[in-house]
C-alpha positions as CSV (number, residue, x, y, z in Angstrom):
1,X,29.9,-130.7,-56.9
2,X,29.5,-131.9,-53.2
3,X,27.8,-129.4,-50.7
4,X,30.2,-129.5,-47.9
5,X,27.8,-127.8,-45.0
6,X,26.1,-131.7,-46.2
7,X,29.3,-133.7,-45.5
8,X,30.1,-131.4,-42.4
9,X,26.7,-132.4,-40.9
10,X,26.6,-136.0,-41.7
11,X,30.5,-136.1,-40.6
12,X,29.1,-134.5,-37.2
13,X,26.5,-136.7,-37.1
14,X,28.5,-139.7,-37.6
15,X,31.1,-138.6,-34.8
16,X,28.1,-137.8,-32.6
17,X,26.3,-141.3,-33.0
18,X,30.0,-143.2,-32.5
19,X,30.5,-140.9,-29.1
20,X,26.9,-142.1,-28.1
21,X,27.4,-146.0,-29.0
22,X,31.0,-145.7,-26.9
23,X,29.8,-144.0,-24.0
24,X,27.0,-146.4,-23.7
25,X,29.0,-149.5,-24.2
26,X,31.4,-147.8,-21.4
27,X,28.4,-146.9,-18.9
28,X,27.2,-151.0,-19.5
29,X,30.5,-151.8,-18.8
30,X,31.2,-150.0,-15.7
31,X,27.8,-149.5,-14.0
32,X,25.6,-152.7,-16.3
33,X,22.4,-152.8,-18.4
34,X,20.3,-150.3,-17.1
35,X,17.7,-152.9,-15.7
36,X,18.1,-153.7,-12.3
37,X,17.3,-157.5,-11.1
38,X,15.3,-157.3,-7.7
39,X,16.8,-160.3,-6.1
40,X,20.3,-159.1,-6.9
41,X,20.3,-155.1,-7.0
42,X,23.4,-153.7,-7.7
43,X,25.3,-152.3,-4.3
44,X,26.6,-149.1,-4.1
45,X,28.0,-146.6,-1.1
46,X,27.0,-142.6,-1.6
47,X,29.3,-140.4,1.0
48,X,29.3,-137.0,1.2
49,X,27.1,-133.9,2.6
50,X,24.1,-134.6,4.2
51,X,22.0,-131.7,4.8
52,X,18.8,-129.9,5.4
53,X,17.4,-127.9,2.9
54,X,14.4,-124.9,4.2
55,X,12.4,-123.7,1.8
56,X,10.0,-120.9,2.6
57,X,7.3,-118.9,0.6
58,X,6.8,-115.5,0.9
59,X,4.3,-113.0,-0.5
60,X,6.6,-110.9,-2.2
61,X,10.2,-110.8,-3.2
62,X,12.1,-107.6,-1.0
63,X,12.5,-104.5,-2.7
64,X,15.3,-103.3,-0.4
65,X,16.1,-103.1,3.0
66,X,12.3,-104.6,4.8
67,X,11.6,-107.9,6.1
68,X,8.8,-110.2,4.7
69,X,7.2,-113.1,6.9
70,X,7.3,-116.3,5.5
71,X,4.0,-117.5,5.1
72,X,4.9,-120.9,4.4
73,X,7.6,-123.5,3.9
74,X,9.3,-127.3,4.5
75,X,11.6,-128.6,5.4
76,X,13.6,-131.8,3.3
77,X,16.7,-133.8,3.8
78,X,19.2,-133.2,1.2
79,X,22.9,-132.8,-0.3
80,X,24.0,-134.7,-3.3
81,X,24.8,-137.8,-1.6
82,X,21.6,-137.8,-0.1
83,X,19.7,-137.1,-3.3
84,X,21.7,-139.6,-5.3
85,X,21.0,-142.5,-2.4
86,X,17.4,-141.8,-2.8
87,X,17.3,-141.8,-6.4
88,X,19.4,-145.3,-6.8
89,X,17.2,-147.0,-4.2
90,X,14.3,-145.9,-6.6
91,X,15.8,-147.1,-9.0
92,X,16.0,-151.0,-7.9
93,X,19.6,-150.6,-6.0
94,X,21.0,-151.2,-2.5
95,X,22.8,-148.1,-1.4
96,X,24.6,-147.6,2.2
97,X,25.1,-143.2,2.6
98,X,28.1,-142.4,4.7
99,X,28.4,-139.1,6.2
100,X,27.7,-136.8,9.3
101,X,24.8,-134.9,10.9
102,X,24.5,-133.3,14.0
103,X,22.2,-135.0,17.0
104,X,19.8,-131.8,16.7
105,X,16.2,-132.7,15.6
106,X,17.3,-131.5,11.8
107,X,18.7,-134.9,11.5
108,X,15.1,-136.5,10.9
109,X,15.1,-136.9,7.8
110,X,17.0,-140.2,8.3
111,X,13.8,-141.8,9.0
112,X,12.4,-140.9,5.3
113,X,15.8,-142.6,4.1
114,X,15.3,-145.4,6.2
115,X,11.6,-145.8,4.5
116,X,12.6,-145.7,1.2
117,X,14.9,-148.4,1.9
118,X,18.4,-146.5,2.0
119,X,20.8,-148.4,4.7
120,X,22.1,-145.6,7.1
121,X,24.0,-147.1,9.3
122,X,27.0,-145.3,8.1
123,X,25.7,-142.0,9.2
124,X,28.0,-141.2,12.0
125,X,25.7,-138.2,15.1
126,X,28.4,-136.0,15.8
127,X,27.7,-134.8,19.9
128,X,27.1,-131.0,20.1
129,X,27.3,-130.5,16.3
130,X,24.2,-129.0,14.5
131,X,23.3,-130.7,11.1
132,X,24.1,-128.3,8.2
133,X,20.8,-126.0,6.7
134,X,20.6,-124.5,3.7
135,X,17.6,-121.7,2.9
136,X,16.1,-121.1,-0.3
């Protein structure tokens, strides 16, 4: 007699291992090997949010309605776009980020972008607008 928790797993399995081998064939397919060639990285555009992200440190979490004093914290860029701009350049490819921050001084972090090697020409300084800042 045939255990069938034994042909359930190896039928899982075998669904499982097809999924992976399609997926990958469809990723190399769309995107290409994994590898990327220095003298002809692959080009891509990231557009969307680009933001500030504070993170301070405090003492103590607040047990109701007090204030705590940061004692330390930073400041990064950030926002999806920006993250996923930084990562491909890592990565080995040419990325150009399209997207918006205000002409305050939170907009710095264009300089670290510009250092790893992310074109940001795109990034349109919006006059009076204040670049957006998220606190963790």
């Amino acid at each position: 007699m045939i255990d069938r928790s034994c042909v359930i797993l190896n039928f899982v399995r075998f669904v499982w291992i097809t999924a992976a081998e399609h997926l990958g064939n469809l990723h190399r397919r769309i995107i290409g090997e994994m590898t990327i060639k220095k003298n002809n990285p692959k080009k891509f555009i990231s557009l969307g949010a680009c933001v500030v992200d504070t993170i301070l440190k405090v003492p103590m979490l607040s047990t109701g309605d007090e204030k705590i004093m940061a004692k330390d914290g930073t400041i990064i860029g950030a926002g999806m776009a920006v993250a996923a701009a930084a990562t491909t350049v890592s990565l080995g490819g040419s990325v150009k980020l399209w997207g918006r921050i205000g002409d305050d001084t939170r907009g710095f972090f264009l300089k670290d972008l510009l250092s790893l090697g992310v074109d940001t020409s795109s990034i349109r300084r919006v006059p009076g607008a204040r670049t957006p800042c998220l606190q963790s």
